[in-house]
Structure formats: C-alpha cells, structure tokens
C-alpha positions as CSV (number, residue, x, y, z in Angstrom):
1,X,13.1,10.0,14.4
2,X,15.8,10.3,11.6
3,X,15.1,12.2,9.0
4,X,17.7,13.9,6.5
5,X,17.3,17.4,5.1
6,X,19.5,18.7,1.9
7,X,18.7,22.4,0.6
8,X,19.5,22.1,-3.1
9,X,18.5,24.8,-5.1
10,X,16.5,26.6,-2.4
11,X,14.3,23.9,-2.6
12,X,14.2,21.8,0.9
13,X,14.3,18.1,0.9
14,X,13.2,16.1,3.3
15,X,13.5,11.8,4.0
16,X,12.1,10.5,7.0
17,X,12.7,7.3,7.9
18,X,9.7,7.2,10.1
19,X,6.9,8.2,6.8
20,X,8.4,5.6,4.7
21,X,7.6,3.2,7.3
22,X,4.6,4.4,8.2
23,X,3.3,4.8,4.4
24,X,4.2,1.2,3.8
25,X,2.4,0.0,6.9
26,X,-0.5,1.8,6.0
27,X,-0.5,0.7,2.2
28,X,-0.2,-2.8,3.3
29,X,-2.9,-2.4,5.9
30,X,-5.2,-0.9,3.0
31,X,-4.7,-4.1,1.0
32,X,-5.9,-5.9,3.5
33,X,-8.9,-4.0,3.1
34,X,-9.3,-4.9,-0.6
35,X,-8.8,-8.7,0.6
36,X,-11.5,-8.2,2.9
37,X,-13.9,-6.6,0.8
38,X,-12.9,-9.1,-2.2
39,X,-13.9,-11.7,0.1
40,X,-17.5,-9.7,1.3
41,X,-18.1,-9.6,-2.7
42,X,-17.4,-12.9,-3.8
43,X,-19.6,-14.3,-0.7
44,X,-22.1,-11.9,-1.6
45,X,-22.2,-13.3,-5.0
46,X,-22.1,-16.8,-3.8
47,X,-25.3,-16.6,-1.9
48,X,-27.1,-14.3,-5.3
49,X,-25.9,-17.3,-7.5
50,X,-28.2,-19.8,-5.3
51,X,-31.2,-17.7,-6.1
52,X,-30.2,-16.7,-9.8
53,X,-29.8,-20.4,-11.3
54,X,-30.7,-19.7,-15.0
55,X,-28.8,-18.7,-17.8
56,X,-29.4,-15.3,-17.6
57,X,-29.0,-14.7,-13.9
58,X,-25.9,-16.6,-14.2
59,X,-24.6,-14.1,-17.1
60,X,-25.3,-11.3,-14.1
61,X,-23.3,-13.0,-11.6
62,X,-20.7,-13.0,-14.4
63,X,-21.0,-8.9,-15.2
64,X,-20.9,-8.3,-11.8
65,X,-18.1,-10.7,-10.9
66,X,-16.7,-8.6,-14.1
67,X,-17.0,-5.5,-12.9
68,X,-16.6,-5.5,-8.9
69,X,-13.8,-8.2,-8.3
70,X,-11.7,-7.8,-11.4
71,X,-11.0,-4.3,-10.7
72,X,-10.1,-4.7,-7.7
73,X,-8.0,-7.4,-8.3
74,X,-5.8,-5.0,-10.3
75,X,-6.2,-2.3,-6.9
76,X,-4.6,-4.6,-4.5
77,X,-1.7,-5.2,-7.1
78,X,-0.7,-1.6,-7.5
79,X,-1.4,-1.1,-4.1
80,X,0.7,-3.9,-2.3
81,X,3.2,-2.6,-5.2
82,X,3.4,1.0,-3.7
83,X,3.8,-0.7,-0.2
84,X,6.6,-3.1,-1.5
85,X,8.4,0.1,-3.1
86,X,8.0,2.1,0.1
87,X,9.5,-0.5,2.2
88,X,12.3,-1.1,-0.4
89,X,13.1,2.7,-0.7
90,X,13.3,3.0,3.0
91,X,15.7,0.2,3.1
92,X,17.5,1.8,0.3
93,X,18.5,4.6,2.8
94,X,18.6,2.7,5.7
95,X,22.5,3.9,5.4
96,X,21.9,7.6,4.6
97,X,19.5,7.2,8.0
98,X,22.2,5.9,10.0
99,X,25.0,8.2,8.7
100,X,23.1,10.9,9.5
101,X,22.1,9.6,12.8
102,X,25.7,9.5,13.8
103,X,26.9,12.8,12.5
104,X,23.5,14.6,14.4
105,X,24.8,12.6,17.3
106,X,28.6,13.4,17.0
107,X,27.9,17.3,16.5
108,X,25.6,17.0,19.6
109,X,26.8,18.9,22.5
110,X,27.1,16.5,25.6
C-alpha cells in the first residue's frame, strides 16, 4: 500500500494509491450497471411496443423512453467521468507514490 500523509494546518491529509484505484474500479463497474439496466429497459420497451401499436401507446413508449433511458444516459456519463478522473488523478501522483515509497523504504531499518 502507498499512501502519503502531510499534516498542514493540523489538518491530516491522506492519498492512497490503493482508494483511487479501487474508486475507479468500482465507478467503472457501476457503469456497467447502468449499461446493463439501459439494456433491461430498452428490451422491456421493445416487447411493450409490440402490444401498444397505436398512436397513443406509442406516445407512452416515448414518455417512458423519455423519462427512464434519457436519464440515465446522462448517469453513465457523469459516472464513467468520475471513474476517468479517478484513474487520471491517481496517475497524476503516480510519482508522489513512488517517491514516497522509496523514502519509507530508505528510512526503513534493515
């Protein structure tokens, strides 16, 4: 595990190498979710659409298209977004990491 701690104002800082991966792992994983459960919906509505052939059943396949896809359309995008900035802050100090790594590791006794 590397992790770095800085006391700055008596306040106690703390990156760790290990959450950012892990928070971008699990934000990507939960996008697949949102893929998966797009899909569920928009086979869901496939097979309503069959039954609902008229103008107006086909305006509610519309509303609900509306208001269940849409939606979370615009969740997977903020989502994969968080993962995407958790990934690139982790690789941001991916150099702090190792720095500290080797100064734990030279102040170490053997």
């Amino acid at each position: 595990m590397a992790s770095f701690q800085e006391f700055i104002l008596g306040k106690n800082i703390v990156l760790d190498e290990e959450e950012f991966t892990k928070a971008s792992e699990d934000f990507k994983e939960l996008a697949g979710k949102i893929d998966s459960l797009y899909k569920d919906i928009t086979d869901m509505l496939t097979d309503i659409k069959t039954g609902f052939d008229s103008p107006a059943g086909k305006k509610f396949v519309n509303s609900c298209e509306n208001a269940l896809l849409e939606p979370l359309e615009r969740q997977k995008t903020v989502v994969t977004h968080i993962a995407d900035n958790l990934t690139s802050a982790r690789n941001s100090y991916r150099s702090v990491f190792e720095e500290y790594r080797e100064a734990a590791k030279s102040m170490s006794p053997e």
